[in-house]
N, C-alpha and C positions, 0 to 999 in steps of 0.2 A: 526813233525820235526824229530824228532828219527828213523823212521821210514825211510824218504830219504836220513837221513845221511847215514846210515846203508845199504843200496841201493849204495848209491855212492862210499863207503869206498871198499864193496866187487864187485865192480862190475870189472869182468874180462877185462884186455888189459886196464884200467883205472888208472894211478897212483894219485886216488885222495885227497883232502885235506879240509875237510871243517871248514868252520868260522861261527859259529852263530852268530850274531850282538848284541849285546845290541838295543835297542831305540835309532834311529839313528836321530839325532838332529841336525839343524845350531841354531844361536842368536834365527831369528826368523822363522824357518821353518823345516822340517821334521816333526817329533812329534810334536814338539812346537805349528807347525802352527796355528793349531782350539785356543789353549792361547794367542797368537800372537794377531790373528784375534779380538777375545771377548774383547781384552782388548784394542784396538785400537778403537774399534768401540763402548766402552763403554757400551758391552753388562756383563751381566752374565756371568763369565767365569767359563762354566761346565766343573765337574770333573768325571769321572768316579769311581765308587766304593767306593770313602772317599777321606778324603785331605790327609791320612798318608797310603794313597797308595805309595809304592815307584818303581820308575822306574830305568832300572838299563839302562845307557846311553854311546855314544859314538858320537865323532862328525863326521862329514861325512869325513871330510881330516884324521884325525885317522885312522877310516876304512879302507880308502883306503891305508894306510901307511900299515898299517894289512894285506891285501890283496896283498900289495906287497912285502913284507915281505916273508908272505908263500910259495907266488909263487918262490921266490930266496931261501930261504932256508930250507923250511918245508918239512919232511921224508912225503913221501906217504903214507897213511891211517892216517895222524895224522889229527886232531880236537881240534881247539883251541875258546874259548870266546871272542868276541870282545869289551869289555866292556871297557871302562877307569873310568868311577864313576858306584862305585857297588849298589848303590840306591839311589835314591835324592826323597823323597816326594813331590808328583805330588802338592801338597797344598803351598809347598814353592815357586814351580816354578810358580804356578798362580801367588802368592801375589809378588813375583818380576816382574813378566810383568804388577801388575794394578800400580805397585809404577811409575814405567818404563814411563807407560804412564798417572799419575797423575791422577790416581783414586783412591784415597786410603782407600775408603770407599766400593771401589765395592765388590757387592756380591760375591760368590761361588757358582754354585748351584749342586748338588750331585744328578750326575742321574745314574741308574743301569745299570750293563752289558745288561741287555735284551733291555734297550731303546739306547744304540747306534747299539748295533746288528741289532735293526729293522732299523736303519739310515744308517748305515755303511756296516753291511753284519757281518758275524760270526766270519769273523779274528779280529772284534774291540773288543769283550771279554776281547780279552788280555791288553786293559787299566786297567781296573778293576783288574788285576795281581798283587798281592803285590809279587817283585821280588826282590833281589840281587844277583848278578851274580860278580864273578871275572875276570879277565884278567891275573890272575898272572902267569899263564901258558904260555899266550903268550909271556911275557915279560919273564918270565926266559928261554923259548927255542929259542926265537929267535929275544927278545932285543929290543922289539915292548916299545916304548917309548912314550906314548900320551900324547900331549903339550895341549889337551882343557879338563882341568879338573876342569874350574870352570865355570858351566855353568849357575850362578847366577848371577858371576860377566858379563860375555859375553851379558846377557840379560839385564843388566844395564846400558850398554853402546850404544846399539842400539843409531845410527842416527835416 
């Protein structure tokens, strides 16, 4: 990632800007999805790495408020965090989709970076990421205000 930022920021006749994302989330999809899914369908809902893995999140309408944001008033070569929740433990968000969906006994089952890698390809590693990320950057230069910052509560409500 550093590496294309870095690429993008100096590249000549380019005035660019970029945004890393947090774990880009709706209720029940983005990231969410595969907990979504397991916990609809009454399966297992595997964790990557541990349950006190934490993920550092943002909702998709956030983002894109971010994104527009930047685009209107962000100095070229700047770089901002897209985060709105700076880590939420991946084990809480399970145990609120099995509540969700009235399982409340359902398992967790804790598989290793290397067995979604073999599923998924080399970019799923990054579940297994015990991360926190801030946003505070974006919000003091340029006022980036994100409204979905409970995304415990959003999964409790699910239709």
């Amino acid at each position: 990632m550093v590496p294309h930022s870095q690429r993008v920021l100096a590249a000549p006749g380019i005035e660019g800007i970029v945004i890393h994302p947090a774990m880009v989330y709706t209720p029940d999809g983005g990231v969410f999805r595969r907990l979504a899914s397991a916990a609809r369908e009454r399966t297992a809902i595997r964790v990557v790495g541990g349950e006190d893995v934490r993920w550092p999140l943002v909702h998709r309408d956030d983002l894109a408020e971010l994104y527009a944001l930047a685009l209107a008033v962000a100095p070229p070569g700047s770089s901002y965090l897209g985060a709105a929740v700076d880590g939420l433990e991946v084990g809480r968000i399970a145990r609120v989709f099995a509540r969700r969906f009235g399982v409340l006994n359902q398992a967790m089952r804790v598989i290793s970076a290397d067995e979604i890698a073999a599923e998924l390809g080399e970019w799923a590693r990054g579940y297994a990421r015990d991360q926190r990320l801030s946003g505070a950057t974006a919000r003091a230069d340029l006022g980036w205000r994100a409204i979905h910052l409970d995304p415990e509560g959003e999964i409790a409500t699910l239709g």
